[in-house]
C-alpha positions as CSV (number, residue, x, y, z in Angstrom):
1,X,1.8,-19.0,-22.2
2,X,1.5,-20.6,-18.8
3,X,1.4,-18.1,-16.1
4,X,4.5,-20.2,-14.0
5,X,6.7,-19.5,-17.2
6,X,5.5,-16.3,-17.6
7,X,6.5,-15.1,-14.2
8,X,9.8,-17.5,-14.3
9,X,10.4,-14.7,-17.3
10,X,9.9,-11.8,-15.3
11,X,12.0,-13.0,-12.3
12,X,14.6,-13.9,-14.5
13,X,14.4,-10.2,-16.5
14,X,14.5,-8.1,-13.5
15,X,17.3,-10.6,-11.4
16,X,19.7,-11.2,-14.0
17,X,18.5,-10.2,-16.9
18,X,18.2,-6.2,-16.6
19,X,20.7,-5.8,-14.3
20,X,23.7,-7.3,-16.6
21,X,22.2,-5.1,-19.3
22,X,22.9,-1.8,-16.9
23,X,25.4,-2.0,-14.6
24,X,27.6,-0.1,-16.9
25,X,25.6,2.1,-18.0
26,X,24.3,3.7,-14.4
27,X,28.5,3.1,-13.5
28,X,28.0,0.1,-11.2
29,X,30.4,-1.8,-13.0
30,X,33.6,-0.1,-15.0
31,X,36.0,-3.0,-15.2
32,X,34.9,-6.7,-16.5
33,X,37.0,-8.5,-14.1
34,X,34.2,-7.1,-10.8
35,X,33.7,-10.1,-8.7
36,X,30.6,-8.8,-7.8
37,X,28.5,-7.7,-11.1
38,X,25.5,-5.7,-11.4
39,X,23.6,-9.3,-11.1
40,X,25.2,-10.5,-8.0
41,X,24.5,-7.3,-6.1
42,X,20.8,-7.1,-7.6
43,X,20.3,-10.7,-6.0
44,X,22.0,-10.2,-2.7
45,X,20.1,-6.7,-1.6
46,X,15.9,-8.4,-2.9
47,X,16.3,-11.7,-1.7
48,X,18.7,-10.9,1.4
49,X,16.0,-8.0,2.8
50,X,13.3,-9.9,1.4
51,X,14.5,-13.1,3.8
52,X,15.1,-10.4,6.4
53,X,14.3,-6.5,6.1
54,X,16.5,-6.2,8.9
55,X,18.9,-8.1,7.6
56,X,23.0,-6.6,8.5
57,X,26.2,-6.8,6.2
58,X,27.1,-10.4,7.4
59,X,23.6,-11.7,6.4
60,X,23.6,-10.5,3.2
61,X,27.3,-12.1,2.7
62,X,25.6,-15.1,3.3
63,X,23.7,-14.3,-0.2
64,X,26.2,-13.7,-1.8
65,X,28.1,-17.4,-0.7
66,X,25.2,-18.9,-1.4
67,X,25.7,-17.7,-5.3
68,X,29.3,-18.7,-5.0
69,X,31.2,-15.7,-4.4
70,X,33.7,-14.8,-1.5
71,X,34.3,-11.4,-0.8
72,X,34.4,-9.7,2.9
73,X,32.2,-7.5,4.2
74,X,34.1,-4.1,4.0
75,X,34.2,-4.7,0.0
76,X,30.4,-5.0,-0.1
77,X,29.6,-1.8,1.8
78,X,32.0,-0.4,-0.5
79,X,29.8,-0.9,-3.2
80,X,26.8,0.7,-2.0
81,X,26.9,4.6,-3.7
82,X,25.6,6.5,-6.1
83,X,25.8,3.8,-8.7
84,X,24.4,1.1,-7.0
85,X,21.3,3.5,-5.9
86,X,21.1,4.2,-9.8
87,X,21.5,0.6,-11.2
88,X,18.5,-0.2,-8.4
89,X,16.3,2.5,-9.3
90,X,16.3,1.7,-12.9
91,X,15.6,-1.8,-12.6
92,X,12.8,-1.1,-10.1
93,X,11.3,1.8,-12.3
94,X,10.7,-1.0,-15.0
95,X,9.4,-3.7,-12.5
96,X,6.9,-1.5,-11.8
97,X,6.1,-0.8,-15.3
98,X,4.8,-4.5,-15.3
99,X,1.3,-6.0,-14.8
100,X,1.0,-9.2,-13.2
101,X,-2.5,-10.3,-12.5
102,X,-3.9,-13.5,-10.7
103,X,-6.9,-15.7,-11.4
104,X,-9.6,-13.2,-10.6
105,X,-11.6,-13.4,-7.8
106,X,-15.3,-14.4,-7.9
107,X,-17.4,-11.9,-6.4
108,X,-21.2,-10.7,-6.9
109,X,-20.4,-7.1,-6.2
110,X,-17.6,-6.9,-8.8
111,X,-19.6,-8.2,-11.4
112,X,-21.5,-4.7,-12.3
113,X,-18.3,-3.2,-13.0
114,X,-16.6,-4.5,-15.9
115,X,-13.5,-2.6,-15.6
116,X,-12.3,-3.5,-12.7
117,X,-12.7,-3.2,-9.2
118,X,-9.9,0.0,-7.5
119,X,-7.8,1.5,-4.4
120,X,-5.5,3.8,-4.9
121,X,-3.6,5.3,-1.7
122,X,0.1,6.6,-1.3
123,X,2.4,6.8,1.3
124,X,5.8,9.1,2.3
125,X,9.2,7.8,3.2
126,X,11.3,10.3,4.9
127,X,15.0,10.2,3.7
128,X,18.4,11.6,4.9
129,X,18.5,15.9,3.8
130,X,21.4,14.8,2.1
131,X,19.5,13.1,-0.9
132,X,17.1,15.7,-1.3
133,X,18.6,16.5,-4.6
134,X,16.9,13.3,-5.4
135,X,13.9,13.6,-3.9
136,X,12.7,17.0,-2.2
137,X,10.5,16.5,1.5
138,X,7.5,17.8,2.3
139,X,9.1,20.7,4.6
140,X,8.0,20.6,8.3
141,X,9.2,22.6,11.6
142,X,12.5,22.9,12.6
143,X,14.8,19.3,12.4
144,X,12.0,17.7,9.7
145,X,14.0,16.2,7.0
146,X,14.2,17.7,3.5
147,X,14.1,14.8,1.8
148,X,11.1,12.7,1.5
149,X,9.6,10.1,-1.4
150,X,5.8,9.8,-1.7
151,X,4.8,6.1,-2.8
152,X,1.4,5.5,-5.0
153,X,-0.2,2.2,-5.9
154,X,-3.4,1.7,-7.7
155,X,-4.8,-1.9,-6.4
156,X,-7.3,-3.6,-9.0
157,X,-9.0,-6.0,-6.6
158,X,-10.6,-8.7,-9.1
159,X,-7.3,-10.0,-10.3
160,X,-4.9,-8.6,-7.6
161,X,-2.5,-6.4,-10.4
162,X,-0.5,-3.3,-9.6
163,X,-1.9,-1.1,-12.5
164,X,0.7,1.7,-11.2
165,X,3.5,1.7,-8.7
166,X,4.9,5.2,-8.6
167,X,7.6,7.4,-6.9
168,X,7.9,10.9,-6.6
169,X,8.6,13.9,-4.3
170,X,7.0,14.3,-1.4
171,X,6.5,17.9,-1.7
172,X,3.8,16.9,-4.7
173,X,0.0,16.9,-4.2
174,X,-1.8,13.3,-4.1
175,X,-3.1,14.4,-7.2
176,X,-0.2,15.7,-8.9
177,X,2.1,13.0,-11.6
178,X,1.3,10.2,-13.2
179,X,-0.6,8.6,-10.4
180,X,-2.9,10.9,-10.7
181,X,-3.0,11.6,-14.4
182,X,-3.2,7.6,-15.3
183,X,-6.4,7.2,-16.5
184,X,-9.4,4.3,-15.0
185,X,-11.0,2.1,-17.7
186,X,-14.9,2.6,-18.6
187,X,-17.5,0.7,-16.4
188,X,-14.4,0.8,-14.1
189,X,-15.1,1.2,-9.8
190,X,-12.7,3.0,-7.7
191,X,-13.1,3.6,-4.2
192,X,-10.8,6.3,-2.9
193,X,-10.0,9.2,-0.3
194,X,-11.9,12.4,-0.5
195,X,-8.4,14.1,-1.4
196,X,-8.2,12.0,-4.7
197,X,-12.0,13.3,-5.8
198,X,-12.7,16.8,-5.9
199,X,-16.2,17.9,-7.1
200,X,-15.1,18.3,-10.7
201,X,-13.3,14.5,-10.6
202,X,-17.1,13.0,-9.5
203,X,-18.8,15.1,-12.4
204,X,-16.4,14.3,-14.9
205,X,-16.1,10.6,-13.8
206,X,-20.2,10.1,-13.9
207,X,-20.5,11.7,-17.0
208,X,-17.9,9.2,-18.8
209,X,-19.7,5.9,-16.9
210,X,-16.7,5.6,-14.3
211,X,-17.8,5.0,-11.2
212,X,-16.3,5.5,-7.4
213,X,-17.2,5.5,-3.3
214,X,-15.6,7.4,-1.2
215,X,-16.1,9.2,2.1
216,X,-17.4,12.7,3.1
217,X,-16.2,15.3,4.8
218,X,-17.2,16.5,8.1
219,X,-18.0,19.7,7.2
220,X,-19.7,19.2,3.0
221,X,-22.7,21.3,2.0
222,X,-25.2,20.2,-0.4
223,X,-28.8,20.8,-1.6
224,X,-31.3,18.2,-1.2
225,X,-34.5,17.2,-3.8
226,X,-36.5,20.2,-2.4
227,X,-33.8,22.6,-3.1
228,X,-32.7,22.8,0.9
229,X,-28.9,23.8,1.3
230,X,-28.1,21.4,4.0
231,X,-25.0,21.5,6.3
232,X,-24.0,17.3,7.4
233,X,-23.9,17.9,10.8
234,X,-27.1,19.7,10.4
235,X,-28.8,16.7,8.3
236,X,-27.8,14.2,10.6
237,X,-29.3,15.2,13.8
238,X,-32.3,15.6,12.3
239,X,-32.6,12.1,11.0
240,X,-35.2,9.9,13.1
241,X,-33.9,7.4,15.9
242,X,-35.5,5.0,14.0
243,X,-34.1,5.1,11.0
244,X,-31.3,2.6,10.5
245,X,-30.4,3.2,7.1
246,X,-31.2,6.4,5.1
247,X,-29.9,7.1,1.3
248,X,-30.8,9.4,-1.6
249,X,-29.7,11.9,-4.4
250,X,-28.0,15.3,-3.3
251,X,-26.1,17.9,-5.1
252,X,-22.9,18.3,-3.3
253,X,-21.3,21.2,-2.6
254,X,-22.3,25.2,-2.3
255,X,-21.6,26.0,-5.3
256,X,-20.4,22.6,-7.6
257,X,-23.8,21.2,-7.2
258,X,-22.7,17.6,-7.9
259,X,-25.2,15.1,-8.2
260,X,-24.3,12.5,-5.8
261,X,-26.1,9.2,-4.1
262,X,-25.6,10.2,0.2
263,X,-26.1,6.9,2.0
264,X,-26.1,6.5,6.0
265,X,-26.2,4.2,7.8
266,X,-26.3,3.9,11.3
267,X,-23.6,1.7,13.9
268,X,-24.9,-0.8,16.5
269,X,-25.2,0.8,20.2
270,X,-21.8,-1.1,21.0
271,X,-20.1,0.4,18.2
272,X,-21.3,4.0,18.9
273,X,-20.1,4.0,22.1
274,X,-16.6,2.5,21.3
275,X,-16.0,5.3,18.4
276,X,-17.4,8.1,21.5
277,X,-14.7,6.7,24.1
278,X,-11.9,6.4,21.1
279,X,-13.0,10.6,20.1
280,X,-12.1,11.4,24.0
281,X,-9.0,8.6,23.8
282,X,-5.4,10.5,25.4
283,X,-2.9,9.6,22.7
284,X,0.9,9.3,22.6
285,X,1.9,12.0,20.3
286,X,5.0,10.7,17.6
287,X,8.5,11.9,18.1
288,X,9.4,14.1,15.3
289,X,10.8,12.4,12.5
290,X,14.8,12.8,12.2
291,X,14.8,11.4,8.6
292,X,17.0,8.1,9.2
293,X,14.9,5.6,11.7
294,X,17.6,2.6,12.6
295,X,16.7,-0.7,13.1
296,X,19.0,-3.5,15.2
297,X,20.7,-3.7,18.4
298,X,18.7,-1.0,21.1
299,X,21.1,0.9,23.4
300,X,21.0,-0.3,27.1
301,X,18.8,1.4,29.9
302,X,19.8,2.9,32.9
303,X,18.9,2.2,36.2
304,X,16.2,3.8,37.6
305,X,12.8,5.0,36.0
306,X,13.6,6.5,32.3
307,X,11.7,9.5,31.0
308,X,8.7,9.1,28.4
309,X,9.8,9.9,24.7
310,X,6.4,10.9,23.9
311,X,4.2,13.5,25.6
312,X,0.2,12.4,26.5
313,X,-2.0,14.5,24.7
314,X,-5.7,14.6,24.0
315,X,-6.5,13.3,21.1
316,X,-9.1,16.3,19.7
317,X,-11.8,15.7,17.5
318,X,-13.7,18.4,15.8
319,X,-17.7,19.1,16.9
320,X,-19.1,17.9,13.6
321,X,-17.3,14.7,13.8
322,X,-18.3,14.1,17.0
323,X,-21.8,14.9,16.1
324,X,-21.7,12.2,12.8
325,X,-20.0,9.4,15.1
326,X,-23.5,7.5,15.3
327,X,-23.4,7.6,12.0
328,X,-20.9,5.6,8.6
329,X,-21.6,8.3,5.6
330,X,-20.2,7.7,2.3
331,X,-20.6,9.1,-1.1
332,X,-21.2,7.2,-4.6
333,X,-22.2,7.8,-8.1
334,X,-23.5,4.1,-8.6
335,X,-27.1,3.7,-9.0
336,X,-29.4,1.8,-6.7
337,X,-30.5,-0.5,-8.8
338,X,-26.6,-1.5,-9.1
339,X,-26.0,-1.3,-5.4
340,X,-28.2,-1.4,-2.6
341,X,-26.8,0.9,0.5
342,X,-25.2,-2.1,2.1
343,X,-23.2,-3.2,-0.6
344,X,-21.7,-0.2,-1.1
345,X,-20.6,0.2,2.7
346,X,-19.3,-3.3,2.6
347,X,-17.1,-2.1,-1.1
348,X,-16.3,1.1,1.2
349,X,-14.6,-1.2,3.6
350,X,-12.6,-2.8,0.8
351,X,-10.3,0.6,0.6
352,X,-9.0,-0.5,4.2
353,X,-7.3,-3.1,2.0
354,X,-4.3,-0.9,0.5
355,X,-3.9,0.7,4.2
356,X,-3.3,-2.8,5.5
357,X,-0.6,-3.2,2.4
358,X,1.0,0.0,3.6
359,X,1.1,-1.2,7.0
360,X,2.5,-4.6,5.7
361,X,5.3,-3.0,3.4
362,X,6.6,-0.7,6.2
363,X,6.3,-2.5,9.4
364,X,7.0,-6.3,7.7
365,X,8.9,-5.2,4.7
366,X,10.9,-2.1,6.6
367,X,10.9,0.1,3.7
368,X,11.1,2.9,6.0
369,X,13.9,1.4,8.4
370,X,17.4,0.6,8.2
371,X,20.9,0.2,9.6
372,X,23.1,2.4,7.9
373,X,23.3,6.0,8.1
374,X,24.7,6.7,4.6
375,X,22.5,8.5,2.2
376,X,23.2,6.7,-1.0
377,X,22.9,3.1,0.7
378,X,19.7,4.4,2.8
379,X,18.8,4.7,-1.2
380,X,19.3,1.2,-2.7
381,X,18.0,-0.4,0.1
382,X,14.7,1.4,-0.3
383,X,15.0,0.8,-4.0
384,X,15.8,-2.8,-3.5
385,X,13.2,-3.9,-0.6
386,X,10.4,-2.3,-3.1
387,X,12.0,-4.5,-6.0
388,X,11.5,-7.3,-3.8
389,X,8.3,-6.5,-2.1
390,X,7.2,-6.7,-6.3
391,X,8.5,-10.2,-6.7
392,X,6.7,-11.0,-3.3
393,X,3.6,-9.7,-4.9
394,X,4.0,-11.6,-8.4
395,X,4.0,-15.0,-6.4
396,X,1.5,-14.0,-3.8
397,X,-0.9,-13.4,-6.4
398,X,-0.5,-17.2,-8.0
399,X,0.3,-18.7,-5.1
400,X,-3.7,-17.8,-2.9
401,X,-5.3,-15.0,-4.5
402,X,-7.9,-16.5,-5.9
403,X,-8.9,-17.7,-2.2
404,X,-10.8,-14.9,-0.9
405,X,-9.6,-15.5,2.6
406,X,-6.0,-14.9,1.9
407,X,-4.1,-13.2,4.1
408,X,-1.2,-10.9,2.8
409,X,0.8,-11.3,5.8
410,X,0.8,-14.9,6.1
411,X,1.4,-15.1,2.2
412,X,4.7,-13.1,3.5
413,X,5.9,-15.6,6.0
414,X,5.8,-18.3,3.4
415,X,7.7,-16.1,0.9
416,X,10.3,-15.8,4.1
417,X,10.8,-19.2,4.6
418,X,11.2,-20.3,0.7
419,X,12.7,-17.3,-0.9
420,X,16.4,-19.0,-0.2
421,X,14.9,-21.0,-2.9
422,X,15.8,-18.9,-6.0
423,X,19.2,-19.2,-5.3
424,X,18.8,-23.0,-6.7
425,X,17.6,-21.4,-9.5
426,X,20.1,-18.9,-10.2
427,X,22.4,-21.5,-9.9
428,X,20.8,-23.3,-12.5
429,X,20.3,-26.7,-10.2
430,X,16.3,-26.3,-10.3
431,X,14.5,-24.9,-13.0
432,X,13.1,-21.4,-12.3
433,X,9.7,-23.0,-13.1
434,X,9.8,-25.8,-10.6
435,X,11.1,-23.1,-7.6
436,X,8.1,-20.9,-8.4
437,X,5.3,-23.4,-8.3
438,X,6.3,-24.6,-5.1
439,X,6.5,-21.3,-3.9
440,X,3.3,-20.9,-4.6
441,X,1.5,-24.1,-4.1
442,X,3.6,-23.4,-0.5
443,X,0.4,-21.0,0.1
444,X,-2.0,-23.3,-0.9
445,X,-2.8,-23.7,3.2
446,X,-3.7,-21.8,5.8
447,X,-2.7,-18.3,4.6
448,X,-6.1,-17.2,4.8
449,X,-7.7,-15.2,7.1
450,X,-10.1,-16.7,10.1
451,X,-14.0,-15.8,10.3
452,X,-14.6,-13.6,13.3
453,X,-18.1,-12.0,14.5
454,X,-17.0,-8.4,15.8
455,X,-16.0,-7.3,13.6
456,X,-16.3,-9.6,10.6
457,X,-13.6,-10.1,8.5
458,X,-13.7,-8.0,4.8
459,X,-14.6,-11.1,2.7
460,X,-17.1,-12.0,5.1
461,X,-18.9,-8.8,4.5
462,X,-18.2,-8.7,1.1
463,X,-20.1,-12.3,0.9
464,X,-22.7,-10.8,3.3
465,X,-23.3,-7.1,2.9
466,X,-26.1,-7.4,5.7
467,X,-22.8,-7.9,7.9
468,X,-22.0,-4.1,7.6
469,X,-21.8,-2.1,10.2
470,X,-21.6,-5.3,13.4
């Protein structure tokens, strides 16, 4: 099947589709003669936030004239409640169920690992208290919210997919659920935070031929080829100033005893002394978090000078860091012969990928903003802006994928500007097929990324390991 068609399918499934299939079932829709149906409210909350994540009540009315209904504004609030969080939670829980891959991406360093190439990072959305009977917070001091919903993604790199896309309560560990539990493929590379590998993960993992990268902690012990117990701090001062790049096998940890490949290698002068002035940086601490962050109109200023929101603080870095900041250390189980030291700093940079992805869902995609202040709406919109942040995906990853250049967030502003297109389709005047491919071909230009020298770019070092570290 052609992939357009394919993904014409699944836009279909989850827009129309599914939703019809539901919306009496989760109680969205309990007489037949509902002007607006579990379709028409689907379609106006994805494409109205994902045409504008601030988007108010009036904009998305303009959705829902643009499908041919006329209803005021007041009855759509209206429908926003419990149902409609339900109906949106179970369409999204079998979005992200799906796999969509892209034509895979041809690089040397993913070649040794047949089973893909993975990040895997999550991130927490504080919610209103009053939905922590759907999902409990984290805790916190005094006026933290108790509700809170910790978002996981697992990022397979060659082909672009979303092997996992899963929700659950903040108050879990990282390595708690299904995120956690899903297991990688053989000959498979993940490169991870130190809190998703403990010592018995990276035994377990080398043992069954899965490999991974990932950082170390300031503080690890291990036991070098002579049998020396080694503190970091300790090792790395007593590496010569001439060395540039040192690596070998260690067992890890005091008592674990992990066999693990340590490499290091060192940063430029320039570098070194931006990450010492950035250690000694003052920082704006972040005003606690009341739960609800509203987006909009900002309340006017009065006259005169306006106290500061956030207090200056030092930003305080421990001794051992400070010690190591001459110094990028990272961990691996893949062989030399595999990987030479600088290509697996330059895969090490690749995990800053899923951090920029994060940054591009909440600060482009607001999943963590809105307008209301009532629980169960808060709800559907977070439901529906990760629905559409999905469908943004699916046609990113046809549209420039394979290019590795692309840039996510210019990808983004092209789905902006043409998502007003499915409403042709819906409306049956274009074929879904036809709406799709220009979406996609719409990204066949400049939403890629520019070469730079300092730093370079992540495909540039990726296509030129000897990059790492400039």
């Amino acid at each position: 099947m052609d992939s357009i068609t394919r993904l014409s399918e699944m836009a279909q499934r989850f827009l129309v589709e599914r939703p019809k299939e539901l919306e009496r079932s989760s109680g969205f829709v309990q007489r037949s003669t509902a002007q607006v149906d579990g379709p028409a409210f689907v379609q106006m909350c994805v494409l109205g936030w994902m045409n504008n994540a601030s988007a108010s009540d009036s904009q998305l009315n303009h959705v829902v004239a643009s499908l041919g209904l006329h209803v005021r504004n007041q009855a759509l609030e209206e429908r926003f409640g419990p149902a409609s969080s339900q109906l949106m939670r179970q369409v999204l829980e079998e979005a992200m169920g799906q796999l969509w891959q892209g034509q895979a991406v041809k690089t040397p360093l993913f070649e040794p690992f047949a089973g893909g190439v993975y990040l895997q990072d999550g991130t927490v959305v504080s919610l209103p208290t009053e939905l922590s009977t759907s999902w409990r917070g984290s805790g916190g001091g005094p006026g933290a919210s108790e509700s809170a919903v910790r978002i996981q993604a697992r990022w397979e790199m060659r082909s672009g997919g979303l092997h996992g896309l899963w929700l659950q309560d903040a108050r879990s560990w990282e390595r708690h659920g299904p995120a956690f539990e899903e297991p990688y493929a053989q000959d498979s590379l993940r490169i991870v935070d130190t809190a998703y590998l403990a010592y018995a993960d990276r035994r377990a993992a080398s043992l069954s031929r899965r490999f991974w990268i990932t950082g170390v902690k300031a503080d690890m012990l291990f036991t070098d080829t002579q049998g020396r117990l080694w503190n970091l701090t300790e090792w790395v001062r007593s590496l010569p100033q001439s060395e540039q790049v040192v690596e070998g096998w260690v067992r890890a940890g005091k008592r674990d005893q992990v066999p693990v490949r340590l490499i290091a290698l060192r940063w430029p002068k320039e570098v070194i002394q931006r990450r010492q002035q950035r250690a000694q940086r003052e920082v704006e601490g972040r005003p606690r978090s009341k739960g609800v962050q509203q987006c909009g109109r900002r309340p006017k200023r009065g006259a005169g000078p306006q106290p500061r929101k956030r207090a200056r603080k030092r930003h305080k870095v421990s001794v051992s860091k400070q010690r190591q900041v001459e110094w990028l250390l990272v961990l691996t189980n893949v062989e030399s012969q595999v990987l030479s030291a600088e290509q697996v700093v330059a895969l090490m940079r690749l995990r800053w990928q899923i951090e920029l992805l994060w940054k591009l869902w909440k600060q482009e995609g607001k999943i963590d903003t809105w307008r209301s202040s009532k629980p169960q709406r808060i709800l559907t919109e977070l439901y529906a802006k990760l629905m559409g942040l999905l469908l943004e995906h699916w046609v990113t990853l046809e549209g420039c994928w394979a290019d590795p250049r692309r840039s996510l967030f210019k990808a983004r502003q092209v789905i902006q500007w043409t998502v007003s297109w499915l409403v042709l389709a819906l409306r049956g005047q274009v074929a879904w097929e036809v709406v799709l491919a220009l979406m996609g071909s719409s990204m066949g230009s400049n939403c890629w990324t520019d070469r730079r020298h300092h730093p370079p770019s992540t495909f540039q070092q990726l296509g030129d390991p000897k990059l790492c570290g400039s």
